[in-house]
C-alpha positions, 0 to 999 in steps of 0.5 A: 246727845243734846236737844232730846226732849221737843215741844211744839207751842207758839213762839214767844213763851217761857217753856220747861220740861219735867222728867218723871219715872214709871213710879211719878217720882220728878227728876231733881236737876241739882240733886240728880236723883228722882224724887216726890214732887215737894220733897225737902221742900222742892217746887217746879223751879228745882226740877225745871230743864228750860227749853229754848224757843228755836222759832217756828213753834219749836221749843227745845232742850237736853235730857239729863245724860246722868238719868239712868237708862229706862222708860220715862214721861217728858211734861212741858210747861209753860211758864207763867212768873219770873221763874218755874212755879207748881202752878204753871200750865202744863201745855204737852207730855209724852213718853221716852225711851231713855238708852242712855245716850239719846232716845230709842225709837223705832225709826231709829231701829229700823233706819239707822245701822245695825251690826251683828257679830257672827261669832255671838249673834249679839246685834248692835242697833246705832244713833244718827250717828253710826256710833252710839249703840242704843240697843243691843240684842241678842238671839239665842235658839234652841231645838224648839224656839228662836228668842231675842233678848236685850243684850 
């Protein structure tokens, strides 16, 4: 899905995001891998994802659909030179939740379509778009508890 990441910041800038992982390690657009900030000589502008100015403030951009499902931190910067350089202005941040596909949210989970199958129990909760799943679960009990599992 295209325009994950969201940035709010006054129009007429240059913004880019930073994706890292639990660990702090930056994604390196080109090597698609993450990485420490610097290796083999990297700065911001190999692994800068540009965000395009929509107007009203609103900057936005596309999550790397080859990042491999988990939790992740989204860093926007505003860009100061000619190009993304280590010392640009970090203006927002904030946490994903990375299915994959697109984010997983709790609005998501509690507004969009949710199917169980009856035979296994297995729930499968869908995106905006009634086809991609984003989450599955699957209850399972026992004589003495109820668990839900990610499936």
């Amino acid at each position: 899905m295209p325009n994950e990441i969201h940035a709010d910041y006054s129009s007429g800038n240059t913004l880019y995001a930073v994706i890292r992982d639990s660990e702090g390690q930056v994604w390196h657009v080109a090597g698609q891998t993450f990485e420490t900030w610097g290796d083999d000589g990297h700065t911001a502008n190999d692994y800068a994802i540009l965000l395009a100015d929509s107007g009203g403030s609103r900057y936005i951009g596309d999550f790397d659909l080859n990042i491999p499902v988990g939790s992740y931190f989204v860093q926007v910067f505003r860009q100061i030179g000619a190009t993304p350089a280590d010392n640009d202005e970090l203006v927002s941040s904030r946490g994903m939740l990375w299915t994959g596909s697109g984010e997983l949210t709790a609005v998501k989970i509690l507004v969009n379509k949710a199917v169980q199958d009856k035979a296994t129990g297995r729930i499968d909760f869908y995106d905006d778009n009634g086809q991609t799943v984003l989450l599955t679960l699957t209850p399972w009990d026992t004589q003495a508890s109820i668990a839900r599992l990610p499936g």
